[in-house]
Every structure is written in C-alpha cells, then in structure tokens.
C-alpha positions as CSV (number, residue, x, y, z in Angstrom):
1,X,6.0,17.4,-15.0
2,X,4.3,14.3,-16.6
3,X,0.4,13.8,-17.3
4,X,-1.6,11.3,-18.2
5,X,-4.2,11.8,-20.6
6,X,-7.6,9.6,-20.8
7,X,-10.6,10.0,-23.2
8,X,-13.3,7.6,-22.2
9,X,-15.8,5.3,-23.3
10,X,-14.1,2.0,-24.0
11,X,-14.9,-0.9,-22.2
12,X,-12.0,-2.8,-20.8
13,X,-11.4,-6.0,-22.4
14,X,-8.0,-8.3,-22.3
15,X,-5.9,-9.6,-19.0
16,X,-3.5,-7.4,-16.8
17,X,-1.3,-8.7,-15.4
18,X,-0.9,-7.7,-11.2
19,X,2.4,-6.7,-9.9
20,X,4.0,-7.5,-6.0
21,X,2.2,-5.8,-3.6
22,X,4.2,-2.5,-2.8
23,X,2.9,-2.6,1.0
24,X,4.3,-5.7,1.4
25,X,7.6,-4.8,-0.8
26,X,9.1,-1.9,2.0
27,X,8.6,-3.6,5.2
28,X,10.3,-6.5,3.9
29,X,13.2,-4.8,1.9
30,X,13.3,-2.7,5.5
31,X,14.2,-6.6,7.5
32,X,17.4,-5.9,5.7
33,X,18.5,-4.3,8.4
34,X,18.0,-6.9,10.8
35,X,20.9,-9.6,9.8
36,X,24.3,-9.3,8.2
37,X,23.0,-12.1,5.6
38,X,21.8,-11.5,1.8
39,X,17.9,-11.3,2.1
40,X,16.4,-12.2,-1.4
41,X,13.0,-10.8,-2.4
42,X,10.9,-11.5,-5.7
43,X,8.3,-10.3,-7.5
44,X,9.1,-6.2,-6.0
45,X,7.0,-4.0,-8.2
46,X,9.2,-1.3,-10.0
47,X,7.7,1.8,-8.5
48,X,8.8,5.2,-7.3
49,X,8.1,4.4,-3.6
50,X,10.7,0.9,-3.9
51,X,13.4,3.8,-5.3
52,X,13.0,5.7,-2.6
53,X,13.2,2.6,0.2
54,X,16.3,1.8,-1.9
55,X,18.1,4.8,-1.6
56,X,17.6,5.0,2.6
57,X,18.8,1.2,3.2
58,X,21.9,2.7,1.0
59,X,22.6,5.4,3.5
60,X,22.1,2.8,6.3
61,X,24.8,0.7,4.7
62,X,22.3,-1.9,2.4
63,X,24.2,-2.8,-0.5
64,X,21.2,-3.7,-3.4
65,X,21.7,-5.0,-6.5
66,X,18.8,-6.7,-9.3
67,X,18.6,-9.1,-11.3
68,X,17.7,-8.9,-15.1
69,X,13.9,-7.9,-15.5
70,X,11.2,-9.1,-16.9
71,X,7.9,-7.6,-19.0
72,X,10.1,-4.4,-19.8
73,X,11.1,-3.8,-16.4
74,X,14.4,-1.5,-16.5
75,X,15.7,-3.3,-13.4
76,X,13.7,-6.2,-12.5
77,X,11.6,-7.8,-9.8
78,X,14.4,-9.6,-7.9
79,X,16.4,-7.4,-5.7
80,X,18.8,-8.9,-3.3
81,X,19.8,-6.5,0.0
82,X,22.8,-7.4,1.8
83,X,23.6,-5.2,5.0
84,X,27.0,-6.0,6.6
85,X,26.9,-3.3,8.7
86,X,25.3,-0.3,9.5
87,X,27.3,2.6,8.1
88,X,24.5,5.5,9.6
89,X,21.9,5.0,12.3
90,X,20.2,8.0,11.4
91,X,17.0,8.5,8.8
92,X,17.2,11.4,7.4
93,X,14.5,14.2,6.8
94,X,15.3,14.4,3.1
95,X,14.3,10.8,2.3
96,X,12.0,10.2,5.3
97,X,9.5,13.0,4.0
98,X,9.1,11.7,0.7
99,X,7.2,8.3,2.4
100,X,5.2,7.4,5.5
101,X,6.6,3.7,5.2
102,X,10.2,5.2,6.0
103,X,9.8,5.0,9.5
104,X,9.7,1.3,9.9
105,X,13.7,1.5,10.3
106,X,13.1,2.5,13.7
107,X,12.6,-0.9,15.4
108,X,15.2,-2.8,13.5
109,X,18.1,-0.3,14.1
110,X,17.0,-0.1,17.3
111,X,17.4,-3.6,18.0
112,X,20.4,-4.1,16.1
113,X,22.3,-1.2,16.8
114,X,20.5,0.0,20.1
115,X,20.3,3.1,18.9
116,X,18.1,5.1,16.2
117,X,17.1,8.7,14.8
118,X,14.8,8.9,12.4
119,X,12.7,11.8,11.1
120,X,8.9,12.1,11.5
121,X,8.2,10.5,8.4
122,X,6.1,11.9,5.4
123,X,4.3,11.0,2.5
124,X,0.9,11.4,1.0
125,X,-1.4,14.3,2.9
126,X,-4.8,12.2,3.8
127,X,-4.2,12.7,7.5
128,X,-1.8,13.6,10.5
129,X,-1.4,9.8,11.0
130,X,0.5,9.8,13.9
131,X,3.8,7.6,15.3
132,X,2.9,7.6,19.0
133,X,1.9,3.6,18.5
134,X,5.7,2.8,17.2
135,X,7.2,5.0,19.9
136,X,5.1,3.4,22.9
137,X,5.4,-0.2,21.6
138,X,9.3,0.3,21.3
139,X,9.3,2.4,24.9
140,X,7.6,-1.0,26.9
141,X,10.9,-3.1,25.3
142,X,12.9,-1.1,26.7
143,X,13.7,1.9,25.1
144,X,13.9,5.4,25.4
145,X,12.9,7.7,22.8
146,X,12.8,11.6,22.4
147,X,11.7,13.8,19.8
148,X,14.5,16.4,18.9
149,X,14.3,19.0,15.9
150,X,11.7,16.9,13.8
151,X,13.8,13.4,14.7
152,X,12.8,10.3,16.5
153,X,15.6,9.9,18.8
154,X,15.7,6.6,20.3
155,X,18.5,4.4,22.4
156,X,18.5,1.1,24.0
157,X,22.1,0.2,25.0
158,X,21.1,-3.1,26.6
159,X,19.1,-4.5,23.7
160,X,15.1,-4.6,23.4
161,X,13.5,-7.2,26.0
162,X,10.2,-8.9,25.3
163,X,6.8,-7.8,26.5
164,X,3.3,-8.1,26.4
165,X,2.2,-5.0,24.3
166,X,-1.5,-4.4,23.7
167,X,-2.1,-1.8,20.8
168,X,-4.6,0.6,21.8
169,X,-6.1,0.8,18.2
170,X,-5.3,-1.3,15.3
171,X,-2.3,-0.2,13.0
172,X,-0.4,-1.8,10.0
173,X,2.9,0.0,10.1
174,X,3.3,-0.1,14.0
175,X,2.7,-3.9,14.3
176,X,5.2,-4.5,11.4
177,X,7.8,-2.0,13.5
178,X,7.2,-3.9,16.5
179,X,6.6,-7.5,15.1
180,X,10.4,-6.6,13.3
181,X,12.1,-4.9,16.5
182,X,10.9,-8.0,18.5
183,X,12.4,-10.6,16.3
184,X,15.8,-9.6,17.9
185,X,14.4,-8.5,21.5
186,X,15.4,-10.7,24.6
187,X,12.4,-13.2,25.6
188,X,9.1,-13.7,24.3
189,X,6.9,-10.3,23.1
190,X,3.4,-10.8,22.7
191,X,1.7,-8.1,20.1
192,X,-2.1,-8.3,20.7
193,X,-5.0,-6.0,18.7
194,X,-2.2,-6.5,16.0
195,X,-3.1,-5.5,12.7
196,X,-4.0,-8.7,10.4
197,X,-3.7,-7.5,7.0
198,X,-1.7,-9.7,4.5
199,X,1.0,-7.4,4.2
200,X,2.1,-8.0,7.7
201,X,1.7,-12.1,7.5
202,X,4.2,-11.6,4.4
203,X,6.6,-9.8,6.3
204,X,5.9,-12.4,9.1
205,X,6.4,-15.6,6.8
206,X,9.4,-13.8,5.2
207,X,10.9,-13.0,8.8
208,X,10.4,-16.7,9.8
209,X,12.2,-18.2,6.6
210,X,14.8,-16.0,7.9
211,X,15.1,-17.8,11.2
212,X,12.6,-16.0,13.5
213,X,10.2,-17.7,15.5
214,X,6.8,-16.1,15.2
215,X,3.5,-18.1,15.6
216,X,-0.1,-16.6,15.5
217,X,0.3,-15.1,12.3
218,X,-2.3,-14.2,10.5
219,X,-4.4,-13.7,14.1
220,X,-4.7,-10.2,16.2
221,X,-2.2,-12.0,18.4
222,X,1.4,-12.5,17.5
223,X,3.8,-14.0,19.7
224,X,7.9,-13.9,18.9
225,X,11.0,-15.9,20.3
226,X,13.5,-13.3,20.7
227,X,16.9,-14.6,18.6
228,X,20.0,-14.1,18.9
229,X,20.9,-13.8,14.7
230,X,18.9,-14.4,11.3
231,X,20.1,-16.4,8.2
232,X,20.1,-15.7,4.6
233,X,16.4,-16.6,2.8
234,X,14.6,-16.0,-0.2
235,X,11.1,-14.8,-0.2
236,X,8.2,-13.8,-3.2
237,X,6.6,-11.0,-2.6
238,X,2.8,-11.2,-2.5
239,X,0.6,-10.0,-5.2
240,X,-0.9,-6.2,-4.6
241,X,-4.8,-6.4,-3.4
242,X,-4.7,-3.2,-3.9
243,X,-3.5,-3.0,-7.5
244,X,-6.1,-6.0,-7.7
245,X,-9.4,-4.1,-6.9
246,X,-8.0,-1.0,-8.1
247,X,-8.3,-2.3,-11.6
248,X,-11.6,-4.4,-10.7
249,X,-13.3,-1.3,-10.1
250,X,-12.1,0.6,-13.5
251,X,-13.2,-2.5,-15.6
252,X,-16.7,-2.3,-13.8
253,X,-16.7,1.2,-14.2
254,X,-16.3,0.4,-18.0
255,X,-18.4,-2.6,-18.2
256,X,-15.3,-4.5,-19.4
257,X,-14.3,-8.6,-19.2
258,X,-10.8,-8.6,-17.7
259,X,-8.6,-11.5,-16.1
260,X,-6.7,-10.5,-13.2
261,X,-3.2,-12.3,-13.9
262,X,-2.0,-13.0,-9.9
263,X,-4.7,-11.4,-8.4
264,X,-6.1,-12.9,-5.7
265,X,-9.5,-13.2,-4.2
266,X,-9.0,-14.4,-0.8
267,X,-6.8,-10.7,0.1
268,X,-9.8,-8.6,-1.0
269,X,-12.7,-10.5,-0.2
270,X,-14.9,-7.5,1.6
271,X,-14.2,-5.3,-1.3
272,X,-15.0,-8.1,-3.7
273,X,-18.3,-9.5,-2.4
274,X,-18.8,-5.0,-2.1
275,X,-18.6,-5.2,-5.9
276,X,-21.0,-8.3,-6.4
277,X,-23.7,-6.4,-4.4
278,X,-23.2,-3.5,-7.1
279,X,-23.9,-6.3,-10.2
280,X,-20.1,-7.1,-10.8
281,X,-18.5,-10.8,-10.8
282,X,-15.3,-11.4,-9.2
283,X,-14.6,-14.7,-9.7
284,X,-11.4,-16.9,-9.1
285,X,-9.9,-18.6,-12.3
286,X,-6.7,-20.8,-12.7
287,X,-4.5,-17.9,-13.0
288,X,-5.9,-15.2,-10.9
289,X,-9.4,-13.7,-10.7
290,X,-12.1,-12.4,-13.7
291,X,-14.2,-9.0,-13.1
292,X,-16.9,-8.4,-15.4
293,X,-20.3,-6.5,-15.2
294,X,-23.2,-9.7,-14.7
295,X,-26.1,-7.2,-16.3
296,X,-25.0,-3.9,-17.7
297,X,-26.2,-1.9,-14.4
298,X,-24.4,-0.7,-11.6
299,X,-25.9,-0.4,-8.0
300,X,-25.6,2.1,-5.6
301,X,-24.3,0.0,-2.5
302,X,-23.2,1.8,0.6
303,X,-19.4,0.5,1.9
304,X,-17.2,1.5,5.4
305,X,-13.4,1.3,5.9
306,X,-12.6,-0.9,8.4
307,X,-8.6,-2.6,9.1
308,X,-8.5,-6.4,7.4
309,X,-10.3,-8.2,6.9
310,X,-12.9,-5.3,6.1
311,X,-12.9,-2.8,2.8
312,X,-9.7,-1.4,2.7
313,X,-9.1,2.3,2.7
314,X,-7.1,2.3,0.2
315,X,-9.6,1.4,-2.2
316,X,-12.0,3.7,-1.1
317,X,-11.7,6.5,-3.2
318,X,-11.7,4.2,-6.4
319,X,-14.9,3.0,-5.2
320,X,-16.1,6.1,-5.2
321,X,-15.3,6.7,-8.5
322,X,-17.5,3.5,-9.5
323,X,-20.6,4.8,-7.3
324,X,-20.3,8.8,-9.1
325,X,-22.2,6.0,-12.4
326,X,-24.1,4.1,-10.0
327,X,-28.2,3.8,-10.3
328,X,-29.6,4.9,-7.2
329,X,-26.8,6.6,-4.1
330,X,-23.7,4.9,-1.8
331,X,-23.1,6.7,1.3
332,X,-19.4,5.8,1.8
333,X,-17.6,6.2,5.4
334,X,-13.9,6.7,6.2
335,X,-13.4,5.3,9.8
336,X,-9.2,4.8,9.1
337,X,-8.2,8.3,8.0
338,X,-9.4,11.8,8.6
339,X,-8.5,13.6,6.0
340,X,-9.1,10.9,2.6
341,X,-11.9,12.5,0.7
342,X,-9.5,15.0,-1.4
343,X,-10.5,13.9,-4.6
344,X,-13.9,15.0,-4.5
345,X,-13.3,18.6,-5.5
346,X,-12.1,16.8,-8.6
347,X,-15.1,14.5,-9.1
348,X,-17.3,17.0,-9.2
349,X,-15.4,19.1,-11.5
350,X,-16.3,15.6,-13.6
351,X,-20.1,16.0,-13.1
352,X,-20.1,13.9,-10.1
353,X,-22.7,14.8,-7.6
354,X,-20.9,13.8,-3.7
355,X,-21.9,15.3,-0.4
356,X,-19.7,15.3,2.0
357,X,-20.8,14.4,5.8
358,X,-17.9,14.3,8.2
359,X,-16.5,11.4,8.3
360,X,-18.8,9.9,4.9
361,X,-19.5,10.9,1.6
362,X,-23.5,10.7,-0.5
363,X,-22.6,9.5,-3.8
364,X,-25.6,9.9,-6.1
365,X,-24.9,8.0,-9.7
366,X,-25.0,10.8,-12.6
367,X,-26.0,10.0,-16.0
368,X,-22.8,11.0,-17.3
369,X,-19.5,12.1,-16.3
370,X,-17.4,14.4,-18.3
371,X,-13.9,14.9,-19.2
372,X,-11.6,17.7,-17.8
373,X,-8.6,18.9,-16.3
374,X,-8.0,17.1,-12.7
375,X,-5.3,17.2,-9.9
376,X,-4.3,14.0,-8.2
377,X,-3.8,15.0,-4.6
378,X,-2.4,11.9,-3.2
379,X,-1.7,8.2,-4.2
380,X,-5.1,6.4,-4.7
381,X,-6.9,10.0,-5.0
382,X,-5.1,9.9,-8.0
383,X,-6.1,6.7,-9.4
384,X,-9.8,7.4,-8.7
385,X,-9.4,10.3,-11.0
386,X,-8.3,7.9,-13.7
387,X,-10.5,5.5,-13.5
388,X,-13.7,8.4,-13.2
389,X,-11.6,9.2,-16.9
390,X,-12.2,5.7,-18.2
391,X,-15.9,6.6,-18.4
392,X,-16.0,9.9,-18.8
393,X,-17.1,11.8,-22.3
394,X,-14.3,13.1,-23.5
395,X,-10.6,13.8,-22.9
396,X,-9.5,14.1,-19.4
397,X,-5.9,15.1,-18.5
398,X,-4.8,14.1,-15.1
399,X,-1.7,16.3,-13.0
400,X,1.0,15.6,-10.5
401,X,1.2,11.6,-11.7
402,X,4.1,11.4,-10.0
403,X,1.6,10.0,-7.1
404,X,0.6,7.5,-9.6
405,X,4.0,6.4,-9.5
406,X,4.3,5.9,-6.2
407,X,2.0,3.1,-6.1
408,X,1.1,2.2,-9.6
409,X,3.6,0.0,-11.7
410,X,3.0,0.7,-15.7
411,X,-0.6,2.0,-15.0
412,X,-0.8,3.4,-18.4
413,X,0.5,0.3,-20.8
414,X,-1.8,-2.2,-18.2
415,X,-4.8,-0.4,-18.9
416,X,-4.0,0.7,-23.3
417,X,-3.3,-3.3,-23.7
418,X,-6.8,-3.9,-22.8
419,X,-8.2,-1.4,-25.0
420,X,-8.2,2.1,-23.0
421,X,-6.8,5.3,-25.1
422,X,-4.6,6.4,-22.1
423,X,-1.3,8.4,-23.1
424,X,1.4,9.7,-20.7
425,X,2.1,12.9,-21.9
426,X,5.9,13.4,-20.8
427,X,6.8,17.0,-18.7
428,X,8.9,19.4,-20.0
C-alpha cells in the first residue's frame, strides 16, 4: 500500500495549478444516463473517485472514451459518455460501497427507465449520512421505493410527475438526485430549501445546455420544465473550491507565496475572508487567486460549517491543521457531519493540542509540531495530515493514501514543484 512521505519546514513558493472540481465531475458524468446523446465534459480531474463513477455508468451501459491528456495526465480531462441504452438498472453493492456519490443513479434511471435498484451507497466513514431525502423527494413524484437486502428498490411504471418538494434540511446530493430525476418528470417540480453550492449550479448549467429547462439556479429555489428528451452538449467542468482552499491553507501553514492557477475566489469566499482574519491574503489575480501570509503570524480565529455559501465542511479539517500553529486558540464547530473530527487522534500524535466538545473542537496553536507516523482516515482527514507535515519538524509518513486519491489529483508533484520535499513511497 502506497505512502506518502513529508519532512517539513519549507515554505511554499511557485503556482499550482487547480484541477476540475471532483464534486462537480460525478453528478455530471452521472446525467449520462438521462439521454441517448454523447454528453461531453472537460476539465474532469484524473482521480480514483472519476474511476470508479466510470466503471458503474459501464455496467449501466455508458460507453466512455478520453481524449489525449494534458500535464501528464495518463488519460486526459475530456471524457465523452454516450449511453444508448441501459444494459442494467441495478447499482450494485460492489461499486456503490466504494463511494457515497454512487447513489445519484437513482433519479435518472428512475426517470428513464422507471425502474431502479441501487445499493445503500458507501464511501468515506465521517457519518451515517443518510438517503431518506433522495428516497422521499423521488416518493412525492411518484414513485415507490423499498429497501430490500441492502438495495434501494424503486419503480415508477408511469414516469415521475412534477411536484412541489420542500427539503426538510439542506442537502447537496439529494437536490442534484431530484433536480436530475425532474428534468425528465411530467409538469413543473419545484425543489425549495435546495442546496446552493456551485457544484449543483454546474450540474444545473450543464443539464440546461443539454436542453432542460431549469430557472432559479443558483437560489434555494429551483424550478424545472419536465421534457420529453435531451440533446447532445458539451460542458467544462468547474474548478475544485475545495482543491483551491485545500492548498491555500498548506501554503499559509508554510508561510509560502503561491498562485492559484484556476482557482477561484468567488466559490470559497467564507473560507477565504476565514483565512484573511487569520493574517493570510487571498487575492484574485488574472489567472486565478494568490495566498500568502501578510505578516508572518497566524491567528487563532474561530470558524463553523454551514451548507454554501458558508465554510465548507470539507475544508474543515485542513483548517484545523492551520489553527494546531496558530497564536492564541480556534474553537471549530461541525454542524454538517457527526462524525468528522477523526483526524485528531493523529494531530495530536503531531504535538497538536485539540479538545474535543461534541459537536466542536479547542484548537490551541503549539509552538511546534513534530513529524511522525499518521493514518489518514478518510478523504480530507487525510489531507489535513499532510498539510500538519508541511510544517512539522521532521519526517512524517502518512498511510492509507489511497483516500488521498480519491479526491486529490497529483497531490504530491503540485506541492514538490513549489518547493515541498514530499515523496510517494510506492506499496509493495
């Protein structure tokens, strides 16, 4: 199994250059499903998670080819699905566990195929982080859904029919299941207390390029034209916020100069004007954004997850990472997950010094941290690990990357080519 090793203390200098947003990437490679046409998407971010989307829309019947890559890229960033017709309705369990964003097949077999069994979906272990939203939404257009042995089971021989659907909490993957299944419902379907993140106005813009009628988006109130078929389109993938303040917060952790290539920030604004209030610039440039320290000294600043546009939480435990070096303390809350604060354990075995109160987390800045032997738990867990490394003392080696990979295109080459001594050290 790979590592990755880090040994700290060099202060990120250089440009990285930020890859399509891999939220974005899956629900948009999943509208696939939803036309017989060729669906062309740019700028998708060669990561393990994209493999594994590729491999169920090839079991559905999704034949995927690439084009020629660029920056080293094996494969490439342009992948164009075609999906004639659906070979299997059913997700299966093998595939489904290895990622959350597996599930958002549902609604578009549903409403192409009127029928749909798909397996309680997996991925990373911050939380039960349930699928009742998706299954009610679908139920008030129409259809019927049981759980059986572990699967989603759900028919609507009749088609989907348009509703008013009010979600009774804000969630990303439920609003992109619905806003999808809708596109091809009969009648108008109102979505409101829909989830605003730029992810799901991507999938939106991508969806009306491909002949749907959507208006609202971008506003906790999206309303859809049921149609009767979608054409052929061609669509460029959004840079990834989360890469973007990911690697903002390990050159402030550094006390590095870097330029964002492609970031953007308008799509991370509460986490950027976060990082101004700890002494860090985030400023827009021609090509992207700049991140650099504005005195030498970090501040303790306190931050809360909240849905878009609020700090995201998946950057929260990288920002905790920047507040273990902090003067003074950040009490950090988790409002979106309940189960998102498993890389502490491995903080502190780093010298970090975090208390843990329910739902939030004391950070109080050390001195130092040190170097040692850490296990990523989950996706951004992981990455919080190796940006705590970038300014450590010392050599620290960092397990079970294959999490890192998941999310993180090149994470190691992005961050040597501005100056950090990062190796992967390949598994036997």
């Amino acid at each position: 199994m790979d590592r990755i090793r880090v040994r700290g203390g060099a202060a990120l200098k250089g440009e990285i250059a930020i890859s399509g947003s891999k939220n974005a990437s899956l629900p948009l490679m999943v509208a696939t499903l939803l036309t017989d046409q060729s669906l062309v998407l740019h700028n998708v971010p060669r990561l393990a998670d994209i493999d594994t989307m590729i491999a169920l829309l090839e079991q559905h019947g999704t034949h995927v080819s690439a084009s020629p890559g660029e920056n080293g890229h094996r494969r490439g960033t342009t992948l164009t699905l075609t999906t004639r017709d659906i070979d299997s309705t059913t997700a299966p369990y093998d595939i489904v566990r290895k990622m959350r964003a597996s599930v958002l097949v549902l609604g578009p077999l549903v409403a192409r195929c009127g029928e749909a069994r798909v397996s309680l979906p997996g991925g990373c272990a911050i939380g039960t982080r349930p699928v009742d939203l998706h299954i009610a939404g679908l139920q008030a257009m129409g259809a019927t859904i049981e759980l059986d042995g572990g699967y989603m089971i759900a028919r609507a021989k009749d088609g989907l029919r348009g509703v008013r659907y009010v979600f009774p909490k804000v969630s990303v993957g439920a609003t992109e299941n619905l806003l999808m299944a809708a596109v091809l419902a009969k009648g108008e379907t109102i979505l409101d207390n829909a989830a605003r993140e730029p992810e799901i106005g991507d999938l939106a813009n991508c969806l009306v390029a491909m002949g749907a009628r959507i208006s609202g988006i971008g506003s906790e109130t999206l309303r859809i034209e049921g149609v009767d078929a979608l054409r052929p389109a061609e669509h460029v993938v959004i840079p990834d916020r989360i890469e973007t303040g990911t690697y903002a917060m390990a050159v402030a952790m550094t006390g590095g100069d870097v330029e964002l290539v492609h970031g953007r920030v308008e799509l991370l604004e509460a986490a950027a004007d976060t990082l101004r209030q700890c002494g860090v610039e985030c400023v827009a440039t021609a090509r992207g954004m700049r991140v650099s320290r504005r005195d030498g000294v970090l501040r303790g600043v306190d931050a809360m997850t909240e849905p878009f546009p609020g700090f995201p939480t998946d950057l929260q435990a990288q920002f905790m990472s920047l507040m273990t070096r902090a003067e003074g303390a950040a009490m950090i809350t988790e409002t979106i997950f309940e189960n998102r604060f498993m890389h502490v354990p491995e903080l502190s075995r780093m010298g970090a010094n975090i208390t843990i109160h329910g739902t939030s987390a004391l950070v109080r800045g050390v001195p130092k941290l040190r170097g040692a032997e850490v296990m990523a738990t989950d996706l951004r867990a992981s990455v919080s690990l190796a940006i705590a490394a970038l300014a450590a003392e010392g050599d620290t080696t960092l397990h079970r990357v294959y999490h890192l990979d998941r999310g993180y295109e090149r994470l190691e080459e992005k961050l040597a080519a501005c100056g950090a001594d990062v190796e992967r050290l390949m598994g036997r």
